[in-house]
C-alpha positions as CSV (number, residue, x, y, z in Angstrom):
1,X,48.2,-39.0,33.0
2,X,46.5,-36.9,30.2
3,X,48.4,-34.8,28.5
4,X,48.3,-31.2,28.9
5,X,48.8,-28.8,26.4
6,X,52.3,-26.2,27.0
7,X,51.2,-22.3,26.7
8,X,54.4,-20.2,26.3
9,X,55.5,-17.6,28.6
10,X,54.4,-13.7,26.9
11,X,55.0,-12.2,30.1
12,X,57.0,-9.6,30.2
13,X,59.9,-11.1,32.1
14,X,60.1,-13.7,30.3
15,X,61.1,-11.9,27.4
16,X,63.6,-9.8,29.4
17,X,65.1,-13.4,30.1
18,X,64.9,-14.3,25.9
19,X,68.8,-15.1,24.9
20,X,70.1,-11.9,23.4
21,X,69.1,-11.3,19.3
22,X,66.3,-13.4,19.9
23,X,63.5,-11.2,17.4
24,X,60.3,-12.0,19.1
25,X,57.3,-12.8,16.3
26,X,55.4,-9.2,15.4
27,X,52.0,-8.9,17.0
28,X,49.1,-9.4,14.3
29,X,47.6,-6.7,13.8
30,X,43.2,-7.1,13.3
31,X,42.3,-7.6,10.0
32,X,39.6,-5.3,8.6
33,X,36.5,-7.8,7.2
34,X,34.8,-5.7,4.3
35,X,31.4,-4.8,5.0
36,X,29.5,-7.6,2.8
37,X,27.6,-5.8,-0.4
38,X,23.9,-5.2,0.3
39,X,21.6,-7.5,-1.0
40,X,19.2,-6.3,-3.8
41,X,16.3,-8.0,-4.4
42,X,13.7,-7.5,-7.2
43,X,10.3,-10.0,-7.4
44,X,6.9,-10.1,-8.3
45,X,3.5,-9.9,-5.6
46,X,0.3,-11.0,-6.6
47,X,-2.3,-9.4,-4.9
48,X,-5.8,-11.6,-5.1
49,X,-8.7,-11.8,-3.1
50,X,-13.0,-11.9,-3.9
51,X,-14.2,-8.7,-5.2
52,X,-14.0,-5.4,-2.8
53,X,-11.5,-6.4,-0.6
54,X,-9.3,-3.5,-1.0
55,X,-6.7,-4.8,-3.5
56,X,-6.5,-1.7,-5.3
57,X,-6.6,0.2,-2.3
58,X,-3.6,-1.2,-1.4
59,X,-2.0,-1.0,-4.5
60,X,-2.7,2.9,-4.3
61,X,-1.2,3.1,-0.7
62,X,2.2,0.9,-1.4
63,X,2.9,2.9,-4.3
64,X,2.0,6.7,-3.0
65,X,-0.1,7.2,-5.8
66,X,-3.0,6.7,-8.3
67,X,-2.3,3.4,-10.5
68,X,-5.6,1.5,-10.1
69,X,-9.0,2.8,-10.0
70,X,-11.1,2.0,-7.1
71,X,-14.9,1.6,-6.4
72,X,-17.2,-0.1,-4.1
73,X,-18.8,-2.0,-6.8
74,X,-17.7,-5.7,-7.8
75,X,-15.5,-6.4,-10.4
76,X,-14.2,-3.1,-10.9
77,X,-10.5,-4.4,-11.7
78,X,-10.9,-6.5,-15.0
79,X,-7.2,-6.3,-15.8
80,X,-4.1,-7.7,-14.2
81,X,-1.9,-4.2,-13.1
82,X,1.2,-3.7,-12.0
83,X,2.9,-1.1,-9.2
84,X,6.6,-0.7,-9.0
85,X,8.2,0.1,-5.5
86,X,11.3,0.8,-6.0
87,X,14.0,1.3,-3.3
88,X,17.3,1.7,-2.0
89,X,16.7,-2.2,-0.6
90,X,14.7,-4.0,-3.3
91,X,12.1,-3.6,-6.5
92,X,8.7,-4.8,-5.7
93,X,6.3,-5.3,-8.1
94,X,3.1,-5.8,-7.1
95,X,0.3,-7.3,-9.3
96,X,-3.3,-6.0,-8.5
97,X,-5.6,-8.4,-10.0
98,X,-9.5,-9.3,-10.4
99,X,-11.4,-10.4,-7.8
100,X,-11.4,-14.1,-7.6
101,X,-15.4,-15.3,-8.6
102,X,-16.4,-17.9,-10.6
103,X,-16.7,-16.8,-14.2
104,X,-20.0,-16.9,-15.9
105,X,-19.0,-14.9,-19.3
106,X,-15.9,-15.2,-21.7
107,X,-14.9,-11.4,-20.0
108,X,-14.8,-12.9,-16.5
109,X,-13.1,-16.1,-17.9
110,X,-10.3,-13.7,-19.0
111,X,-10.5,-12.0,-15.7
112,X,-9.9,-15.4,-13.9
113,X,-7.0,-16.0,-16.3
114,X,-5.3,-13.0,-15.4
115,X,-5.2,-14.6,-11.7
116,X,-3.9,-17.9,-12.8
117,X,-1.1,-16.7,-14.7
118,X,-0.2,-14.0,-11.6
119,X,-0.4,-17.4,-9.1
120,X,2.0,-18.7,-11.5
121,X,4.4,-16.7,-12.0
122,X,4.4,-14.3,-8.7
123,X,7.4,-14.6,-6.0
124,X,5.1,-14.0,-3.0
125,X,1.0,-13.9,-3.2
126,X,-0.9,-11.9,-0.6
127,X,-4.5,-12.6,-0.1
128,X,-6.9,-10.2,1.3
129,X,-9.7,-10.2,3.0
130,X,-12.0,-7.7,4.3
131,X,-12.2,-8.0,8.1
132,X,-16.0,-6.8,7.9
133,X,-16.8,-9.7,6.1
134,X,-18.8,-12.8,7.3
135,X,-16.8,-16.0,6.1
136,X,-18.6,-17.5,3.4
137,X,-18.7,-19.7,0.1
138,X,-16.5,-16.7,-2.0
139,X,-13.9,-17.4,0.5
140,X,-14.1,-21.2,0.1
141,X,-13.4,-21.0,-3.5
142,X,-10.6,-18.2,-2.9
143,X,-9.0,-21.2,-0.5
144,X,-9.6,-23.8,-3.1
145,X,-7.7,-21.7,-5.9
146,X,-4.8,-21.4,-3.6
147,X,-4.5,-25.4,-2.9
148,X,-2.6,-25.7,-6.0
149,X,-0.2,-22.9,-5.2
150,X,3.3,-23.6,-4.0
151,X,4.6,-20.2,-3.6
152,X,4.6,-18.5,-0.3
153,X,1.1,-16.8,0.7
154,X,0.5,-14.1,2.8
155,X,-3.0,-13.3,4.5
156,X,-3.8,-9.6,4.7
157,X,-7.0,-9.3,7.0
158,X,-7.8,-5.4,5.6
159,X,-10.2,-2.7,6.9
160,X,-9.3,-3.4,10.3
161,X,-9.7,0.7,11.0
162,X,-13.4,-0.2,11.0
163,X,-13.7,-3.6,13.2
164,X,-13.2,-3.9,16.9
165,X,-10.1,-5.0,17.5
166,X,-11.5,-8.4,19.1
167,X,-13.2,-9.4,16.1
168,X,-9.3,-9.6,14.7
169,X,-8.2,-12.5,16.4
170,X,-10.9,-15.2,15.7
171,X,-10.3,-14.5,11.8
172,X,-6.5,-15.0,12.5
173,X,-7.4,-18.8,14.4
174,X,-9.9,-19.7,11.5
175,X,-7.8,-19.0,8.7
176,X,-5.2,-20.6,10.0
177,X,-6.7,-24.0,10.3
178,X,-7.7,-23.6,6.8
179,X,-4.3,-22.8,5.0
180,X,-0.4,-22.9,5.3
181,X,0.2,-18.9,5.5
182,X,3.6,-18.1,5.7
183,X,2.4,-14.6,7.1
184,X,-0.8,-13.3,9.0
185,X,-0.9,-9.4,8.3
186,X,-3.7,-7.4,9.8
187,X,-3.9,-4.2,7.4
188,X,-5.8,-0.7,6.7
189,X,-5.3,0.2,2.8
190,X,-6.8,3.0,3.5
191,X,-5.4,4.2,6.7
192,X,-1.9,2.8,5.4
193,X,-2.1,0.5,8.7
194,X,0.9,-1.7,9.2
195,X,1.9,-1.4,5.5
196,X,5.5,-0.9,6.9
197,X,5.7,-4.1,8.1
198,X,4.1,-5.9,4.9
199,X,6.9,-4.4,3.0
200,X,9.7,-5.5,5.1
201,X,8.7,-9.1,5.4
202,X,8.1,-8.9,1.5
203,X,11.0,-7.6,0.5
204,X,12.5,-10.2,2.8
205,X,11.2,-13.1,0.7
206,X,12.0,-12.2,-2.8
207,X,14.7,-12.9,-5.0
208,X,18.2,-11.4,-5.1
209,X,18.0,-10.0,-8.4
210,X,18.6,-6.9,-10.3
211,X,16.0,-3.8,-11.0
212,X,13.7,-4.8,-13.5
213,X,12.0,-1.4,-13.9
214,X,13.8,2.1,-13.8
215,X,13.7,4.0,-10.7
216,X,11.1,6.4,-12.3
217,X,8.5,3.4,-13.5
218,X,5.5,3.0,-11.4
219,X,3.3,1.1,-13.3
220,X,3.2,-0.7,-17.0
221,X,-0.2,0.7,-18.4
222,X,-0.4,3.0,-21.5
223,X,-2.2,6.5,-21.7
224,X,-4.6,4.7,-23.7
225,X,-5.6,2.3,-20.8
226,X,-5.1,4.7,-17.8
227,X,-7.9,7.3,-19.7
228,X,-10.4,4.5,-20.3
229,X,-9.8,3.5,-16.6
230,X,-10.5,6.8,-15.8
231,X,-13.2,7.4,-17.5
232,X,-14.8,4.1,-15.9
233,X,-14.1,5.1,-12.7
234,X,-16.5,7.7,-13.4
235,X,-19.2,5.8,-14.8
236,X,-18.6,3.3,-11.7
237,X,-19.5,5.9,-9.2
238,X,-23.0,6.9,-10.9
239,X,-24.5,3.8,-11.7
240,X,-25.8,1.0,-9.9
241,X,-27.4,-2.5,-10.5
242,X,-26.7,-4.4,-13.5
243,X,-25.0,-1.4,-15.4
244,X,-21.3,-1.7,-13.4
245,X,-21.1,-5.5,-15.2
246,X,-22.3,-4.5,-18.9
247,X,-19.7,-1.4,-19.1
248,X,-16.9,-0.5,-20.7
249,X,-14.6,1.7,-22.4
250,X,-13.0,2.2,-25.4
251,X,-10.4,5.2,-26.2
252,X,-10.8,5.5,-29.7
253,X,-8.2,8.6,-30.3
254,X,-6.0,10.4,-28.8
255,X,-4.5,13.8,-30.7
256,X,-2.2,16.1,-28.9
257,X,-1.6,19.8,-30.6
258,X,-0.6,23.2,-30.2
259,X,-3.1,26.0,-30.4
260,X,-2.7,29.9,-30.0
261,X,-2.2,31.0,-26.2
262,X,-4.9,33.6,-26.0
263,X,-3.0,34.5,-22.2
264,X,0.6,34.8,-23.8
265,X,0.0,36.7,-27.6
266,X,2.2,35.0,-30.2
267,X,2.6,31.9,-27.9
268,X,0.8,28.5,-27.9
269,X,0.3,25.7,-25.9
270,X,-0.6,22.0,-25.0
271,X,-3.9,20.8,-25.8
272,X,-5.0,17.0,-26.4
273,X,-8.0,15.8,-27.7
274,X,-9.6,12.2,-26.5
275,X,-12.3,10.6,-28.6
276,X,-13.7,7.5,-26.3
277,X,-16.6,5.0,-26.6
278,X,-18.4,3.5,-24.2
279,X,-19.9,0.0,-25.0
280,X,-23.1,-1.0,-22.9
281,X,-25.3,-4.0,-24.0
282,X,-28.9,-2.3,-24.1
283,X,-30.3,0.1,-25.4
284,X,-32.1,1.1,-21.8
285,X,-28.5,1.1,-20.8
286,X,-27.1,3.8,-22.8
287,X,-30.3,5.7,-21.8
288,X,-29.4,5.3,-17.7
289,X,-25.6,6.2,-18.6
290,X,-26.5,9.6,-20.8
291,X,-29.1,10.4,-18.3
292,X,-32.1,13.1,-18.4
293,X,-31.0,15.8,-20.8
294,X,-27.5,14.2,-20.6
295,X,-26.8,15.4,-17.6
296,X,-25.0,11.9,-16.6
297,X,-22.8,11.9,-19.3
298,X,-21.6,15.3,-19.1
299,X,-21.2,14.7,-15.4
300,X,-19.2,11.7,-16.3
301,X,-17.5,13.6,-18.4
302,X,-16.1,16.9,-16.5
303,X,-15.0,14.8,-13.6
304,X,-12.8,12.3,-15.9
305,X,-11.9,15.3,-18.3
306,X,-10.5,17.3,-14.8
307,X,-8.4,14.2,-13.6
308,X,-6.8,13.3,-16.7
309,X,-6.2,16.6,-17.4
310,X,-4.5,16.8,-13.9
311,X,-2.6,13.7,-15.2
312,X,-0.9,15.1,-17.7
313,X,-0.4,18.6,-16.8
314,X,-2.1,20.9,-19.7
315,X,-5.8,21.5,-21.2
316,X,-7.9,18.5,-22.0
317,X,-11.2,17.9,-24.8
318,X,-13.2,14.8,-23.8
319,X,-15.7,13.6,-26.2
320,X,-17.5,10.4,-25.1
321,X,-20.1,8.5,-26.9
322,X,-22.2,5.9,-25.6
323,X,-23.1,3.0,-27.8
324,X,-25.2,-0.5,-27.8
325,X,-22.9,-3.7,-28.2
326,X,-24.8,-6.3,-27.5
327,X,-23.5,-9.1,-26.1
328,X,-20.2,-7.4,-25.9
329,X,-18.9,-9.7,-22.7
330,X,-18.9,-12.7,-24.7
331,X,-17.3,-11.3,-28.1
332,X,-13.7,-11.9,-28.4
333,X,-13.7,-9.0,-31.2
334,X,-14.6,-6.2,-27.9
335,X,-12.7,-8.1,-25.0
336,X,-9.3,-8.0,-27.7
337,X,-10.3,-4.0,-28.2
338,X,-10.2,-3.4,-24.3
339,X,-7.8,-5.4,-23.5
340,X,-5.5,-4.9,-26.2
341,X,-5.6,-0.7,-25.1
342,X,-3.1,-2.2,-21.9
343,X,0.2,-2.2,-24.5
C-alpha cells in the first residue's frame, strides 16, 4: 500500500480540542519581495546602408533634432556621426555613417573605413534600405560587407510613406532569404513611422551598462565641424553633377566678440565671425559654385549664415572663399584638414 502523506488538522475544532498551554505556531505573515532595480542599458547603433537611403534622416528623427545634414545627392555623409538618446530606460548612441559604395579615391577609402570600424565596434547595426528602390548590385555588395559581421542586424525597409503598402511584403521575403536579420523594421524617417517600435527592440538588445554621455549631449561634433557641415549642406542643394563629389569645406577661423549695442546705448553684445574655405578641384568648379555675379555664393552664403546663426543664438559674419585644390580627394594633407575639424 503506498504511503500517504499526514496533513494536520488547522480546523478550528481541532484547535479547541489542543491540550491546554499548547501555543499554536504564529501565522507567517507575506514577505514583501523588493521591486528588482531597473535595468540601464547604454550601447552603440551603427546605422549603414548605400547612399540616399535615409540614414541621416533617421538620425534627425531619433534624436528630435538637427545633428546630420541631409541631401538627396550621394555621398553627402563623409564622416562617421554620432546621436545620443538618452532616457529614463537606456543611452542609445547611434552612429550615422557613409553610404556603403565601393571606394574609387583615398576620400571614399576613408569613408568606407569609418563603416568598418562602426561594424566593429557597434552593439546592434541597422541597415536601411529605401523601399522605392529596385534591388540591385549596391545592395549585393551592402549584403556582402555584412557576411563578416557577427553582431545582431536589423533591416530598416525606409520610405514606406511613399510605396503601396503591397510592395512591403515581397522586400521583407527577399531579404530574408538573403541574410540572418534579427529584426525586419518597416520605417518612414521622415514621417517618424514606427520609430517607436525601433527604439524599444533596440534598447532591448544593448548592454546593461552605465550612461556614457550626459543627459544634455546629443552628439560629439565640434562647432568647427557642425559650420562646415552647414555650410555644405548649402552648397549640396545648388549644385548638381560632378560638383557634390569634388566639394568641401574648410572653417578656417572662428572669432567671437563683443561690439557696441546700437539698440541698448552703453551695452554690447554677441557677435562671431567665421572665416571658411571651400576646396573644389577646377577651376570651372569654383566658377559654377560663385555663380554669375556671385550670386551663388552669396546665396550659399545667407542661408548657412541664417542657420548657424539660429544655432547659436546671436549675430553671425560669414565670409566664404572658394578655392582650386586640385586633386584634393586623393591628398592626405586636405582629407587630415577636414577630417581633423571633427575634434
Amino acid at each position: 500500500m503506498p504511503k500517504t502523506t499526514k496533513t494536520a488538522d488547522k480546523s478550528p475544532e481541532a484547535a479547541a480540542k489542543a491540550p491546554a498551554g499548547t501555543k499554536r505556531a504564529p501565522r507567517k505573515s507575506a514577505v514583501k519581495k523588493a521591486a528588482p532595480k531597473p535595468v540601464y542599458r547604454t550601447g552603440y547603433v551603427a546605422l549603414i546602408g548605400r547612399p540616399n537611403t535615409g540614414k541621416s534622416t533617421l538620425l534627425n528623427a531619433l534624436i528630435g533634432q538637427k545633428v546630420a545634414i541631409v541631401s538627396d545627392k550621394p555621398q553627402t555623409t563623409r564622416i562617421s556621426i554620432l546621436g545620443i538618446k538618452t532616457t529614463d530606460k537606456g543611452q542609445i548612441v547611434f552612429v550615422d555613417n557613409p553610404g556603403i559604395h565601393k571606394p574609387l579615391h583615398t576620400l571614399n577609402k576613408r569613408m568606407m573605413n569609418f563603416v568598418y570600424s562602426a561594424l566593429e565596434t557597434s552593439d546592434v547595426v541597422c541597415l536601411l534600405i529605401d523601399a522605392s528602390q529596385k534591388f540591385g548590385h549596391g545592395d549585393e555588395y551592402v549584403l556582402e560587407t555584412l557576411r563578416k559581421v557577427k553582431t545582431p542586424v536589423f533591416l530598416l525597409i525606409n520610405k514606406v510613406d511613399i510605396v503601396r503598402k503591397d510592395k512591403v511584403l515581397p522586400i521583407i521575403e527577399r531579404y530574408k532569404d538573403l541574410y540572418p536579420f534579427r529584426e525586419i523594421v518597416p520605417i518612414s524617417a521622415l514621417k517618424g513611422d514606427n520609430l517607436d517600435v525601433l527604439e524599444k527592440l533596440l534598447m532591448e538588445l544593448l548592454p546593461v551598462s552605465p550612461k556614457l554621455y550626459s543627459d544634455d549631449e546629443i552628439s560629439d561634433q565640434t562647432e568647427k565641424f557642425l559650420f562646415a557641415e552647414i555650410v555644405r549642406e548649402k552648397i549640396l542643394k545648388y549644385v548638381t553633377q560632378e560638383l557634390p563629389f569634388v566639394t568641401a569645406v574648410y572653417i578656417e577661423s572662428i572669432e567671437k566678440k563683443e561690439q557696441p549695442d546700437w539698440k541698448k546705448p552703453g551695452e554690447s553684445r554677441p557677435v562671431t565671425y567665421i572665416r571658411a574655405s571651400i576646396f573644389v578641384e577646377k577651376d570651372n568648379h569654383r566658377k559654377i559654385v560663385i555663380g554669375r555675379q556671385g550670386s551663388l555664393i552669396k546665396q550659399i552664403g545667407i542661408e548657412a549664415r541664417q542657420e548657424i546663426a539660429e544655432y547659436i543664438g546671436h549675430k553671425v559674419f560669414l565670409d566664404l572663399q572658394v578655392k582650386v585644390r586640385e586633386g584634393w580627394r586623393d591628398s592626405e594633407d586636405v582629407l587630415d584638414l577636414i577630417e581633423g575639424q571633427k575634434g
